[in-house]
C-alpha positions as CSV (number, residue, x, y, z in Angstrom):
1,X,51.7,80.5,-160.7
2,X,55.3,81.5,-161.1
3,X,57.3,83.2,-162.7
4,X,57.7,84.9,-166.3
5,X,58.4,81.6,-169.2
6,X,57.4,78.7,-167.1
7,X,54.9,77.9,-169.2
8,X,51.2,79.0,-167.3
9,X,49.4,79.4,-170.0
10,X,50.6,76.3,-172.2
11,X,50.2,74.0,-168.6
12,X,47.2,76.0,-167.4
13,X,45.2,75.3,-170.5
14,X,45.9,71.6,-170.5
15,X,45.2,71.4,-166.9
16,X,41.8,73.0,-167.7
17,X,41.1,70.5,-170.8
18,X,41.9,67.7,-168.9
19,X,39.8,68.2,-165.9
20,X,36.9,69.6,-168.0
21,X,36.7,73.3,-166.6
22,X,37.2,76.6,-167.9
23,X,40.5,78.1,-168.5
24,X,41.6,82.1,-168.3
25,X,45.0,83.8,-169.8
26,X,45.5,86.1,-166.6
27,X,47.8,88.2,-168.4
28,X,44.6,88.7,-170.5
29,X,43.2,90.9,-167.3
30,X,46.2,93.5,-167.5
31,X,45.5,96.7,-168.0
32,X,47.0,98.1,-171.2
33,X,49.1,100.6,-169.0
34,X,50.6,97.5,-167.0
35,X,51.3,95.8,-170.1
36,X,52.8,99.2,-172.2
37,X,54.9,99.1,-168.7
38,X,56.3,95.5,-169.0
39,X,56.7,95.8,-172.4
40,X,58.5,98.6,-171.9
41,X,61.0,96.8,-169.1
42,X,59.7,98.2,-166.5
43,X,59.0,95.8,-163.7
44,X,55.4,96.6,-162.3
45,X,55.0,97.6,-159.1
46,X,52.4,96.2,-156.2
47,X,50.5,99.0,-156.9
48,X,49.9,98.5,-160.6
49,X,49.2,94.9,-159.5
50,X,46.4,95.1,-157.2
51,X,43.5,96.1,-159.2
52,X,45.0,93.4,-162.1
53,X,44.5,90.7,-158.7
54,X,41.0,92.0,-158.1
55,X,40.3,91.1,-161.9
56,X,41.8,87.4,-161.3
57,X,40.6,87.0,-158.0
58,X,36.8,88.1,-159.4
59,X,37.2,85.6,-162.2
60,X,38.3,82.7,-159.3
61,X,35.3,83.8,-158.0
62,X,32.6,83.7,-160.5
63,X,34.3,79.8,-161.1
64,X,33.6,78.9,-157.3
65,X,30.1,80.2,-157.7
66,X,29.6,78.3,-160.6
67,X,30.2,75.5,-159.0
68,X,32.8,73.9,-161.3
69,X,36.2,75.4,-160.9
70,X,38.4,77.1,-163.4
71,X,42.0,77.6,-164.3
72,X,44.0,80.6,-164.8
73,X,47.3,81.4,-165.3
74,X,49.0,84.3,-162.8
75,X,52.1,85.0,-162.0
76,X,50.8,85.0,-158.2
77,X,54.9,85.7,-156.9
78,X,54.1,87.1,-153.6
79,X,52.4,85.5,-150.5
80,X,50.7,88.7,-150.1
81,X,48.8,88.5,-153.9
82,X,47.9,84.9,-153.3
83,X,46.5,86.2,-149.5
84,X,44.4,88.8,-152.0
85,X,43.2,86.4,-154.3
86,X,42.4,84.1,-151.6
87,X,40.5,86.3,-150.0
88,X,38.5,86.7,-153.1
89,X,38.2,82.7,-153.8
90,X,38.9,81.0,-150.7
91,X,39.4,77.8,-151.5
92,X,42.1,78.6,-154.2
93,X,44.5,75.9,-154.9
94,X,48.3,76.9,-156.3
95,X,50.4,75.3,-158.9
96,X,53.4,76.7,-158.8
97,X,55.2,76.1,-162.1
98,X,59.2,76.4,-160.9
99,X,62.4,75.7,-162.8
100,X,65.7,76.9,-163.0
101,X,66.9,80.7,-163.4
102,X,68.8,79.4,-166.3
103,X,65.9,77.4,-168.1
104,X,63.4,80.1,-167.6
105,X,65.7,82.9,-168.9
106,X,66.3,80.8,-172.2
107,X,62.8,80.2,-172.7
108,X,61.6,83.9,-172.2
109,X,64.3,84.5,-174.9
110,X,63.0,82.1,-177.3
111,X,59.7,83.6,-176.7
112,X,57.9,85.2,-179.7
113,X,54.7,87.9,-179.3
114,X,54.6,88.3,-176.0
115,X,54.9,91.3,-174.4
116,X,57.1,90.3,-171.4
117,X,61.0,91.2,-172.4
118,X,63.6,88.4,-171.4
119,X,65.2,91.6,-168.8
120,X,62.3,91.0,-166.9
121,X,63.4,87.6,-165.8
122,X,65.5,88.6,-163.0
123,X,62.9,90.9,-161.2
124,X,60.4,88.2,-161.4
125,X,62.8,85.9,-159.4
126,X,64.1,88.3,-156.9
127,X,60.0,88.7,-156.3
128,X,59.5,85.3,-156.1
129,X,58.2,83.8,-152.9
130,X,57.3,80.2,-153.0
131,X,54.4,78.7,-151.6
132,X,54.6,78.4,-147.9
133,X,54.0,75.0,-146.1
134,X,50.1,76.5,-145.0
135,X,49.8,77.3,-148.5
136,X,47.4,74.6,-150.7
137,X,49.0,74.2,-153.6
138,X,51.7,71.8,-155.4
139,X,55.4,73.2,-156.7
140,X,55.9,71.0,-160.2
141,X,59.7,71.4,-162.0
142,X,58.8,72.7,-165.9
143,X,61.9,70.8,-167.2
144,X,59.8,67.7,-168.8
145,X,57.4,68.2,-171.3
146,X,54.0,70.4,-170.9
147,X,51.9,66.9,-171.3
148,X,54.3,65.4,-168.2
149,X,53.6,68.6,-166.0
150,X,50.0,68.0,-166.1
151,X,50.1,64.3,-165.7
152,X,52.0,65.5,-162.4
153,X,49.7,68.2,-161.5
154,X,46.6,66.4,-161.9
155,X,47.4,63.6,-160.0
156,X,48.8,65.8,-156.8
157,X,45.6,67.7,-157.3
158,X,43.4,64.7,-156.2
159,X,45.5,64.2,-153.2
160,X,44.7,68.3,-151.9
């Protein structure tokens, strides 16, 4: 989780090789009206988001069932979408992939081919609420390198 240029899907699919489990681009479950609205820069509103969570949340889901896990990237950036897709996979653990406003915003400029504009940066942190302390999950700084991050993320993962 986190916000826009932190690097989800580059950690996220990593994370999944290493640990041997199947790995989903969330932003892969947008609808193409929530993605014509980002790509637009138009931040998308809770209610654009919902049915988009139900879609991750199924896909956590189906991963539990299966009995061996999965990764996905999502931006996750309230407590109240992480409650929903909770709900949906209950025993959901967060990475939240955090760094700087300053490191993000140049990242999401060097960006090529995705559909989220560098404006967007802003909104995502002012919607940004880190995990809380009754929250599983583990907050891991995206400064050092992708191949650091999930030498970090890993290892905290066998400690939850």
């Amino acid at each position: 989780m986190g916000v826009t240029g932190t690097g989800k899907s580059t950690v996220g699919r990593l994370i999944a090789s290493r640990l041997g489990v199947a790995y989903a681009e969330g932003d892969s479950l947008h609808s193409p009206q929530n993605v014509a609205k980002m790509a637009s820069g138009t931040p998308l509103t809770d209610e654009d988001r919902w049915p988009w969570l139900d879609r991750v949340g199924e896909w956590c889901a189906a991963a539990s069932r299966e009995g061996v896990g999965g990764v996905i990237s999502c931006s996750a950036l309230k407590r109240v979408y992480r409650d929903r897709l909770r709900s949906a996979a209950p025993g959901l653990v967060f990475v939240h992939l955090a760094g700087s406003r300053e490191l993000i915003g140049a990242r999401q400029e060097a960006r090529v081919g995705h559909f989220m504009p560098g404006s967007l940066v802003d909104s995502q942190f002012a919607t940004l609420e880190p995990l809380g302390s009754d929250e599983v999950g583990v907050v891991v700084d995206v400064a050092p390198a992708p191949e650091e991050i999930v030498a970090v993320v890993v290892g905290a993962l066998r400690d939850v």
